[in-house]
Every structure is written in C-alpha cells, then in structure tokens.
N, C-alpha and C positions, 0 to 999 in steps of 0.2 A: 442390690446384689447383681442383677441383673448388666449395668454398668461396671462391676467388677470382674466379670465373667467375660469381658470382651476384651476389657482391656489384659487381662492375663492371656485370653490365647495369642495376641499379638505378638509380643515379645518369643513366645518359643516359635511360631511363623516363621518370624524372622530370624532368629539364631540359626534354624534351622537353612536355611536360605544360603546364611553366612558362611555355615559349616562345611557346605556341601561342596564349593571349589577349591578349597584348604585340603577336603580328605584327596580331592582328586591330585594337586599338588604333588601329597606327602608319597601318593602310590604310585606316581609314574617312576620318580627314581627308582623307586626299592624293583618293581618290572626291569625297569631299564640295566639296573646294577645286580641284579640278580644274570639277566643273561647276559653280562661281561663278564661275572664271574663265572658263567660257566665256559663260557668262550676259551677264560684265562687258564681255567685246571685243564681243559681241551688241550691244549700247545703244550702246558707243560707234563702232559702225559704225552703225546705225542713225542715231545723233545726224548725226554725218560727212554722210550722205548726204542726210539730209535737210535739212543748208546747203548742199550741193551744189546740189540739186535745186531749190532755194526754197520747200521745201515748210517755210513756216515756223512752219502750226500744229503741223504732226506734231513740228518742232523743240518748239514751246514745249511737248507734250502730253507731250515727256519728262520733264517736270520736276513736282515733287509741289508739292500747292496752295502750301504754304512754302517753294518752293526758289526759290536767288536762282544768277544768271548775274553772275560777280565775275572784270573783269579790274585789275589794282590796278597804277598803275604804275612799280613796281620790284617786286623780291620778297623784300625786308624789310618789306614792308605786313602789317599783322595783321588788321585790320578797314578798313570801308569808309565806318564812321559817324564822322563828320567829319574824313574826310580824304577827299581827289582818288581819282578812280576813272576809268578808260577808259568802263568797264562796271560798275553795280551795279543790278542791276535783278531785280524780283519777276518773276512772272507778270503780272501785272497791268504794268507797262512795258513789259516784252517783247511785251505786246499792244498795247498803243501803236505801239512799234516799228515792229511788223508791218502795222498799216494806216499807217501814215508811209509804209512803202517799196512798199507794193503800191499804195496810192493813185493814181490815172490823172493827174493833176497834180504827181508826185512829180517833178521834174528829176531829181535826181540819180539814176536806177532810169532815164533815158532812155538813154544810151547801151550799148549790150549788153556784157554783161558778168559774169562767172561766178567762180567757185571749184574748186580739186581739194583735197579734202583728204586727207591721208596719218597714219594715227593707227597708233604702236606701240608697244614694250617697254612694254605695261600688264603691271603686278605690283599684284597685290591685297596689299595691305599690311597690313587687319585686319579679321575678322568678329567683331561685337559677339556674340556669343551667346545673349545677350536678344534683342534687337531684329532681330538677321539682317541689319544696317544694314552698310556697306561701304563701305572710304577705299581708295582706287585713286588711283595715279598713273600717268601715262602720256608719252609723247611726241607731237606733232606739227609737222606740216608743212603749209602752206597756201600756194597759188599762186590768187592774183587777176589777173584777167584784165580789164582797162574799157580801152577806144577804143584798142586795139592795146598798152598796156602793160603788164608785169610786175608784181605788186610777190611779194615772197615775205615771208611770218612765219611763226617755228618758236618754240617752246616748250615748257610743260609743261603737260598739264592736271592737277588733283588735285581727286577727284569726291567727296562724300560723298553715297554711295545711300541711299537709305531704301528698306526692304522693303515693299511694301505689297499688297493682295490681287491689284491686276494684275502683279504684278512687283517688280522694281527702279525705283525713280524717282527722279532728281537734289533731290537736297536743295541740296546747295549745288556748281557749279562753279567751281572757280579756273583763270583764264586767265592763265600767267605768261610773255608776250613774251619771247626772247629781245633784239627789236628792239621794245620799249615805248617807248624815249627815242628813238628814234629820229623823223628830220623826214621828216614827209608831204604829200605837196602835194594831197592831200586827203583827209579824217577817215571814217574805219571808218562802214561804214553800215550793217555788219549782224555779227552774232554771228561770232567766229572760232573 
C-alpha cells in the first residue's frame, strides 16, 4: 500500500504543475481586455458628451488625422466612395461642419436646441495585436430637442480605434440608423 500512496501523489504534483501556467495564460487576457474595455466606454462617453455639450472640437479632437465620421444610408453599404452617404466626412469636413454651425449667421443653430445621448452594450470585438488597433460595436440612443420638438434616433455604432501615443483615436466611425430612411422635416445638422 505503501507503493500505492506514492505513486498516487505524483500524478496530482504534477497536474498541478501543469495547471498553474495555463490558469496564468487564460488571466492575462481577460486583465488585459477588461482594461481595453474600459478604455473603449471611456471614448465613447467622452465622444457622447461632447455632442451633448457642443463642444465640437473636443468631438472632432477624437478622431486620428485619418479618421473619417461614416453614416451610410442603409446597412448593407460597404463604402462611401461613390455612393449616397448621410455623413462621410474627414477631419478636415468635420471642420467645416463646426464653423457652419457655430457661425453667428448660422439660422438653423437659432433656435435652442440640444441632444441626450445614451450609448451601450459596447463589446470589443477584436484587438489587433500589432497594432493595439480595436473594432467595437456598440448601441445607441439619441433624443433631439429644437423649438419644443422630439425627434428620437437609435442604432449602432461600429468604431475602428487606432492606438496612438495619446490613446485610443477613431479611425473610422460607422453610424447605422435604425430610422436612416426615415422622412424628416428637417436634415441632421450635426454628428449623431
């Protein structure tokens, strides 16, 4: 018995052994990918709020010199070069944009009027490993508020980040309407 008792403790020794670099494996991602995901609702609360607020450089300052703001109107669109787009705009538009509607002559920026935006179930979907680059899709919800009216639009956004030395920066946004076809009795004046 005594030879039976030795060789049984061997076997769990060693399992034990085996196991121990495996669990350390399995937890560095879930660490690692826990604080990208936080990183990632970071930005896009950040973004969120700073359509809220109109603070619309701090919007465009999210986005990396090459990142485009892309809303395509249905969501079988693949590209935006030569075809219809809501929204397909650089940096450089989205600068345009911004002095159009802050402009003191701007009409339509005259009647007061705001946004709430609601952003959620972000699931980071892939970290490039090279690059530290990241495709996140997400939920929202927007309520517009101009001369006592409603309108609401919900959708999905789907971000590609690019890693850069200040952070995370929008490479590219996709803005997918659930209400894109839908009729408006007047046209989107600023990022949703």
């Amino acid at each position: 018995m005594a030879a039976k008792k030795k060789t049984t403790r061997r076997p769990p020794a060693k399992r034990a052994a085996r196991a121990a670099p495996a669990a350390r494996t399995t937890t560095a991602p879930k660490a690692n990918g826990s604080d990208v995901q936080r990183e990632v609702e970071t930005l896009l609360y950040r973004q969120s709020e700073a359509l809220d607020n109109k603070e619309w450089k701090a919007f465009i300052d999210l986005f990396a010199a090459d990142g485009m703001y892309w809303m395509p109107p249905a969501p079988h669109y693949t590209t935006w070069d030569g075809a219809p787009s809501i929204f397909a705009e650089d940096r450089d538009m989205m600068t345009v944009r911004m002095k159009r509607v802050t402009h003191p002559h701007a009409w339509s920026q005259q009647p007061e009027w705001g946004t709430n935006h609601v952003v959620s179930n972000v699931v980071v979907e892939k970290i490039d490993p090279r690059s530290g680059d990241v495709h996140v899709r997400s939920r929202f919800h927007m309520v517009e508020l101009r001369r006592d009216e409603l309108r609401h639009f919900a959708g999905s956004y789907r971000h590609h980040l690019k890693r850069t030395k200040d952070g995370l920066k929008i490479k590219l946004q996709r803005v997918d309407m659930v209400n894109a076809q839908a009729p408006y009795e007047y046209v989107l004046q600023v990022w949703v």
